[in-house]
N, C-alpha and C positions, 0 to 999 in steps of 0.2 A: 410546399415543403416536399412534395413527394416525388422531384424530380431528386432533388437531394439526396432525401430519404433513401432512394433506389440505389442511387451510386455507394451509398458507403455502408449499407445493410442487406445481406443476401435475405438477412429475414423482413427487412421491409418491402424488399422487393417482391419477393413473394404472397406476403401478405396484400398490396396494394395488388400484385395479380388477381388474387382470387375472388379480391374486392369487385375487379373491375369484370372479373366476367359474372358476380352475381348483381351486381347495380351498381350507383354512386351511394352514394353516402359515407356519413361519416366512418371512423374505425376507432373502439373504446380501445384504450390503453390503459396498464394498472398502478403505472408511476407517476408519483405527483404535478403538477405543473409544472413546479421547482425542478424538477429533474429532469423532465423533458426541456424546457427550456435550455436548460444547461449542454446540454446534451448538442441542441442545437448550436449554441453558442462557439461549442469545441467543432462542431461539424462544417459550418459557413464560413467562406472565405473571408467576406465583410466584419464578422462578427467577434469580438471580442471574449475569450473566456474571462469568468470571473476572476478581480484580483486576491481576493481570498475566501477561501471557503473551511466550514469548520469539516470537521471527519466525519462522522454519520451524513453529511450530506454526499460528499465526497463517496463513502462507499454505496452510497443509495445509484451515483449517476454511473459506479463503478461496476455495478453488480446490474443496471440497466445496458450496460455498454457491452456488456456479456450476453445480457440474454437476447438482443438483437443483434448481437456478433456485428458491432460495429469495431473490427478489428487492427483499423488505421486510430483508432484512439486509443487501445492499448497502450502502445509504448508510450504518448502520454501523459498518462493515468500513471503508469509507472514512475515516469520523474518528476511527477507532483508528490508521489507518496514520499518518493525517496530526496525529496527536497532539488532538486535538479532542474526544474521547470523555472524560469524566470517570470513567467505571467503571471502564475496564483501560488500563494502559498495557505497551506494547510493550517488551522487552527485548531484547537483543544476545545471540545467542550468542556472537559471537567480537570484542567490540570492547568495550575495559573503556579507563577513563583518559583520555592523551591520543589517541587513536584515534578516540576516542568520534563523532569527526563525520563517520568511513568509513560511520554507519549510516543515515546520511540517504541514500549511493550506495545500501547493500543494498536499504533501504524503495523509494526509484524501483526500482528494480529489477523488484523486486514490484510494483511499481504498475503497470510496463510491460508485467510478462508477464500479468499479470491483463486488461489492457487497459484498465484505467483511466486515459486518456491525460491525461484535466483533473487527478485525482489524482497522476499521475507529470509532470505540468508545475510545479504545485503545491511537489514535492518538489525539484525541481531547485533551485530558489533556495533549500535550505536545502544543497542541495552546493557552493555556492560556496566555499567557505571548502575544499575537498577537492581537493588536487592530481591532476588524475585523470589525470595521465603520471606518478603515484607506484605502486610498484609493488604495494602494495596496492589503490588503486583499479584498476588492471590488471587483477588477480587477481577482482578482485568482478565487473568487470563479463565477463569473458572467462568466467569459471566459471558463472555465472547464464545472465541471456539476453543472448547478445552483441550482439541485433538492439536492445538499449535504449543501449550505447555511442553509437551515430548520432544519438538524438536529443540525448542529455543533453549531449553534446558540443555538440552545433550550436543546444541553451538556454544553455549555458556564452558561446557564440560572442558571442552575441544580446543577452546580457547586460553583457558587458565594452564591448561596440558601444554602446549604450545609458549603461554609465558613462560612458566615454571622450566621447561626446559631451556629454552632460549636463556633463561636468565642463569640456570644452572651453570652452562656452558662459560658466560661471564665470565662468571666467579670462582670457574676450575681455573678458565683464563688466564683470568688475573692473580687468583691467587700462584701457577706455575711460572709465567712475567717475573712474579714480585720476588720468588722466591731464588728467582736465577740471580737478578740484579745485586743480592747479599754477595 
């Protein structure tokens, strides 16, 4: 793997450096199999990424892909979150049925603590439809990173501004239209 490794990680490469001028052996790593694995899987020609994966895993091989700055996988990591990717798609651990559109809050979430702020802007217009003074969206964004409630709020804000006027406009419209046509 470490010919791999080198190519697509400035920090493997390095690592397997300093490896190799202090001896051979092994190198401990602090993320799971599963994630490494994964990791691999998006990296190798051969290799297929998984066809779906749930979210916490997802942000585990997301937030691995960062800290080894393997930065040809970003983009993505990006159109998997944002449903864009045709290989894998994204599953819910905790949101089945009618809830289902609480996981566009969790995905921003992720988006935000990742720092992919175009990505977590992105996502917020698919949380419109999400009462976020409901107390599951509470719970998501209080539990995660609380520091992504501020934005996705004041997208939410930005947004209803932008209907309201747009629709405003309408309805001056049509009512000035309607009132010629008499």
């Amino acid at each position: 793997h470490t010919i791999i490794l080198r190519m697509v990680s400035t920090v493997f490469r390095d690592m397997f450096a300093v490896k190799r001028a202090e001896g051979d052996g092994p190198i401990s790593l602090e993320e799971s199999k599963e994630v490494l694995e994964i990791l691999l899987d998006f990296v190798y020609p051969a290799r297929k990424p998984p066809p779906t994966m749930n979210i916490s895993l997802f942000h585990s091989v997301a937030l691995a892909a960062d800290k080894y700055d393997i930065s040809n996988l970003f983009e993505v990591l990006n159109h998997i979150l944002l449903g864009k990717y045709p290989f894998t798609t994204l599953l819910s651990n905790r949101f089945q049925n009618e809830d289902i559109h609480f996981f566009a809050v969790e995905k921003f979430i992720i988006a935000w603590d990742l720092g992919w702020s175009a990505v977590a802007e992105e996502l917020s217009s698919e949380t419109l439809s999400c009462d976020l003074n409901s107390e599951i969206a509470l719970d998501l964004l209080f539990e995660g990173n609380a520091g992504a409630a501020r934005p996705l709020l004041s997208l939410h804000r930005q947004r209803r501004t932008w209907l309201y006027n747009a629709f405003s406009l309408l309805a001056r419209d049509y009512s000035y239209n309607h009132e010629i046509e008499m």
